[in-house]
ROMIGU-323452 format. One record per residue: y, x, z of N, C-alpha, C, O, CB in turn; residue in one letter; residue number from 0. Coordinates in steps of 0.05 Angstrom, whole numbers, plus 5000, padded with zeros to 4 digits. Each point is the difference from the previous one (the first is absolute). Glycine has a CB too. Layout:
REM ROMIGU-323452
NODE  n.Y  n.X  n.Z ca.Y ca.X ca.Z  c.Y  c.X  c.Z  o.Y  o.X  o.Z cb.Y cb.X cb.Z res   n
NODE    Y    X    Z    Y    X    Z    Y    X    Z    Y    X    Z    Y    X    Z   A NUM
...
REM end
This chain:
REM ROMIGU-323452
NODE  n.Y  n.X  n.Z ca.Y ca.X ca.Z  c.Y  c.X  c.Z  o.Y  o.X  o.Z cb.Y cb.X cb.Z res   n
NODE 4976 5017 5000 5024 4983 5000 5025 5018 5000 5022 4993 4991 4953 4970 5033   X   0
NODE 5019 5060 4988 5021 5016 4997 5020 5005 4975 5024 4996 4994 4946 5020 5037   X   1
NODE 5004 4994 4955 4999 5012 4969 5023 4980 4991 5023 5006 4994 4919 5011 4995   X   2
NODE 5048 4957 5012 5008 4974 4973 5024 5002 5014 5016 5008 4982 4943 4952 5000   X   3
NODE 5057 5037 5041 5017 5003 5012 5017 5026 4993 5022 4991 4996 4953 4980 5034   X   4
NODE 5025 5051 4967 5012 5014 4989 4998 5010 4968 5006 5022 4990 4995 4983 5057   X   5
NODE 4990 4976 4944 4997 5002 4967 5016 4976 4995 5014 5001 4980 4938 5021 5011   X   6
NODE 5048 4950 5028 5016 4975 4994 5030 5017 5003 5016 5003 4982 4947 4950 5038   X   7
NODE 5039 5055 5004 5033 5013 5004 5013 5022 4978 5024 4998 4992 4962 4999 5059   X   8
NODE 4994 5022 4940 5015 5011 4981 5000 4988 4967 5016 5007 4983 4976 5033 5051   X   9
NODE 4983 4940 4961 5009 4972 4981 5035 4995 5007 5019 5007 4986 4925 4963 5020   X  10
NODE 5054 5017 5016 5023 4984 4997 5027 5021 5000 5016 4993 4982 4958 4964 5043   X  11
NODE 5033 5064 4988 5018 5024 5001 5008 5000 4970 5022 4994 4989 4954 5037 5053   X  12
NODE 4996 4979 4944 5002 5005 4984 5018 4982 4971 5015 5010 4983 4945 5013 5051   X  13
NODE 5032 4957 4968 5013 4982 4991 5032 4991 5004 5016 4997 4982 4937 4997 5020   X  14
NODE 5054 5003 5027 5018 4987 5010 5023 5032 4983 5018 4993 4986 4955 4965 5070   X  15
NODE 5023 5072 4948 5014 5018 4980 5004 4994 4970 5022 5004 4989 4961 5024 5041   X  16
NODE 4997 4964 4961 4995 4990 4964 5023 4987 4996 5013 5004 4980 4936 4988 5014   X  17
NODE 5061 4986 5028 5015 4972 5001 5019 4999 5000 5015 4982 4992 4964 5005 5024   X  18
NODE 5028 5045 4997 5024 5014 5017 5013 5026 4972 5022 5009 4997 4947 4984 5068   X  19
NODE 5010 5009 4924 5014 5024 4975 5006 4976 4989 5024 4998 4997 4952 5052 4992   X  20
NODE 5005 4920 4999 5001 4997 4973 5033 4983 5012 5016 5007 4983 4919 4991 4985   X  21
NODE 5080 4986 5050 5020 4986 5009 5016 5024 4988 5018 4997 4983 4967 4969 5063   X  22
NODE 5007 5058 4962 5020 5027 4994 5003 5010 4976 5020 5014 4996 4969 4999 5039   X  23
NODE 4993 4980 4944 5009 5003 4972 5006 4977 4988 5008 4999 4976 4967 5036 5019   X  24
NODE 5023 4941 5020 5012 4977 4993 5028 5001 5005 5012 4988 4982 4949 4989 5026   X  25
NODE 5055 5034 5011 5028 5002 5000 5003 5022 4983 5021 4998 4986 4989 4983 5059   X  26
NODE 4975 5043 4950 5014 5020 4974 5006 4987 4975 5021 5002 4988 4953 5035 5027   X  27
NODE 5004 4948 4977 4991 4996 4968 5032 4976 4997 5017 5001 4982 4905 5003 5015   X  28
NODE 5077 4983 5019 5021 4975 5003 5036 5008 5001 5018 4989 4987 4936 4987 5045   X  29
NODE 5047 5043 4983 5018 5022 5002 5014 5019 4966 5023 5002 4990 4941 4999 5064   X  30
NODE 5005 5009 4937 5004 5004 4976 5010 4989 4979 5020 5008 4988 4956 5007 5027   X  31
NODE 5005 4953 4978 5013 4988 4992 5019 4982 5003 5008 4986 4981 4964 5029 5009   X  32
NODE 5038 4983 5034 5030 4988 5002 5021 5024 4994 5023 4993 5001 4962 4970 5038   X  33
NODE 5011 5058 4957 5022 5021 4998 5001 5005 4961 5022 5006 4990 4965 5024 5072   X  34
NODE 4995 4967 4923 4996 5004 4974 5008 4966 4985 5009 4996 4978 4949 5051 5033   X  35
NODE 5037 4934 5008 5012 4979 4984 5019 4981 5010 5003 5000 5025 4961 5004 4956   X  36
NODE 5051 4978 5002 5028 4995 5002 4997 4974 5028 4977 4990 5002 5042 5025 4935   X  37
NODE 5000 4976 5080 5000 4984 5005 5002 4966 4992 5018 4989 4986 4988 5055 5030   X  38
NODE 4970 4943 4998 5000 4977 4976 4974 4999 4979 4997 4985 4981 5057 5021 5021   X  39
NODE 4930 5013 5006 4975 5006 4980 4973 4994 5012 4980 5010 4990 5045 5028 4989   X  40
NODE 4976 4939 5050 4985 4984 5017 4970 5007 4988 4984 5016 5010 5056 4944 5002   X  41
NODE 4953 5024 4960 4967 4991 4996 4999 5030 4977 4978 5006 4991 5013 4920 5013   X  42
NODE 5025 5086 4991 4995 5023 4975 4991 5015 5030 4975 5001 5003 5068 5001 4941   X  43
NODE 4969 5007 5074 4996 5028 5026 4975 4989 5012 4984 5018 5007 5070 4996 5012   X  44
NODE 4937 4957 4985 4977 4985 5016 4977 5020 4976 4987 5020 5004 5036 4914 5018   X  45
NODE 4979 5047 4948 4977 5019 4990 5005 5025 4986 4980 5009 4989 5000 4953 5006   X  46
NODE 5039 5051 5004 4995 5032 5006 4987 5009 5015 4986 5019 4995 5044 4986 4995   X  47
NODE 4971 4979 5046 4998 5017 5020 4965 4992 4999 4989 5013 5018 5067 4989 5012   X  48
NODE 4923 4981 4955 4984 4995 5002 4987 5013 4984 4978 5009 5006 5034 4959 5012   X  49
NODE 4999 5036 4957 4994 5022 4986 5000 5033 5004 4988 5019 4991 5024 4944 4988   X  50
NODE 5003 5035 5035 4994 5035 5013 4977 5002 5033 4990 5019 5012 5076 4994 4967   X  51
NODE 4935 4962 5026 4979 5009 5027 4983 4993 4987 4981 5013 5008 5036 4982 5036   X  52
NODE 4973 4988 4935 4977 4998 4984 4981 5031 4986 4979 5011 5000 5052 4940 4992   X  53
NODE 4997 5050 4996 4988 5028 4983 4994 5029 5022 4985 5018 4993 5048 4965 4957   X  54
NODE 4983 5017 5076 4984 5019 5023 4976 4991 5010 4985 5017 5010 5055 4996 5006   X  55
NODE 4954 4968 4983 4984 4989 5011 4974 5010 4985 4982 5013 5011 5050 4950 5006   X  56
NODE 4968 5031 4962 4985 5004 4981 4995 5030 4993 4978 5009 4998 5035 4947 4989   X  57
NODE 5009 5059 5009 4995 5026 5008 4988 5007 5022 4979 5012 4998 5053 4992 4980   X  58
NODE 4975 4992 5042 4994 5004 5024 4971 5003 5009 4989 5019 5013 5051 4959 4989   X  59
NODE 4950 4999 4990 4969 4989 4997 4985 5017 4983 4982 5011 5012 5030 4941 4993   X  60
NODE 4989 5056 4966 4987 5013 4986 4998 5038 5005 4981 5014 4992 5033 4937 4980   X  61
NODE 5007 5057 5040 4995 5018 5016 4985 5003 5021 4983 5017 5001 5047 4984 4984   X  62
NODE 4975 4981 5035 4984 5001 5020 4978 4999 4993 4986 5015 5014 5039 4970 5008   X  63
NODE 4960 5001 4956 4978 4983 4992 4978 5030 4988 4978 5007 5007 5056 4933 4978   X  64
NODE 4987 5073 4991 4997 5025 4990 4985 5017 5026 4975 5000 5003 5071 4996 4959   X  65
NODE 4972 5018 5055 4999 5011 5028 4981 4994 5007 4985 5019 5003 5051 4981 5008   X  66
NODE 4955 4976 4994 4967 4984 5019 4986 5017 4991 4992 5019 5013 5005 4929 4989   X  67
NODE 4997 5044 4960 4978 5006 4985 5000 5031 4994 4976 5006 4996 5024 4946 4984   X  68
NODE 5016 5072 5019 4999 5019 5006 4989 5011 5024 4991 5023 5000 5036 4970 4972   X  69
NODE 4973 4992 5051 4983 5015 5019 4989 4977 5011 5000 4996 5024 5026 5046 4987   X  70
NODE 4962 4943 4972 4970 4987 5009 5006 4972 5008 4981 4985 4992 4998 5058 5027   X  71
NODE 5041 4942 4996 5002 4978 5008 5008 4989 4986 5021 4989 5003 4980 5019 5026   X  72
NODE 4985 4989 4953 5002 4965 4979 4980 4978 5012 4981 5004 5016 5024 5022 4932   X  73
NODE 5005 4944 5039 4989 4974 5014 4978 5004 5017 4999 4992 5023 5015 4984 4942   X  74
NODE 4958 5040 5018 4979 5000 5003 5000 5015 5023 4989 4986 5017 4996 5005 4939   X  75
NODE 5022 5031 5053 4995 5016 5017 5008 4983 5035 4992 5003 5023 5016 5041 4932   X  76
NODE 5008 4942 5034 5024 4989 5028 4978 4985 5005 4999 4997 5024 5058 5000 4968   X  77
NODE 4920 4989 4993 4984 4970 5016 4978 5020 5016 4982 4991 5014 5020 4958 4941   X  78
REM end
C-alpha cells in the first residue's frame, strides 16, 4: 500500500506541474499574439492562438513519441 501511495503522489505532483507550465505557455503564446496583432482582431487572435498551440502540440508529441521509440518505450513496451 505504500508503493501505490507514493506512485499515486508523484502521479498527481506530477501532473498538477504539466498544468502549471502548460497555464504558463498559455499566458506566453497569448501575450505573443496580442503584441503581433492589431487591436480589435478578437476571433482572427482566438484562431491563431489555436493554431499555434495546435501545431506545438503536435510537434511536441512526435518528438517525444520519436524519443520513446529510440530508446525502447513505444506502446507495446509500456503494457
Amino acid at each position: 500500500m505504500h508503493r501505490a501511495f507514493l506512485k499515486q503522489t508523484q502521479t498527481l505532483v506530477t501532473t498538477a506541474f504539466g498544468l502549471i507550465a502548460a497555464l504558463a505557455w498559455n499566458t506566453a503564446i497569448t501575450t505573443l499574439v496580442h503584441t503581433y496583432l492589431p487591436t480589435g482582431s478578437g476571433l482572427l487572435m482566438l484562431f491563431l492562438y489555436a493554431l499555434i498551440v495546435t501545431a506545438l502540440a503536435v510537434f511536441v508529441g512526435m518528438a517525444l513519441a520519436r524519443a520513446a521509440a529510440r530508446i525502447g518505450l513505444d506502446d507495446d513496451a509500456a503494457k
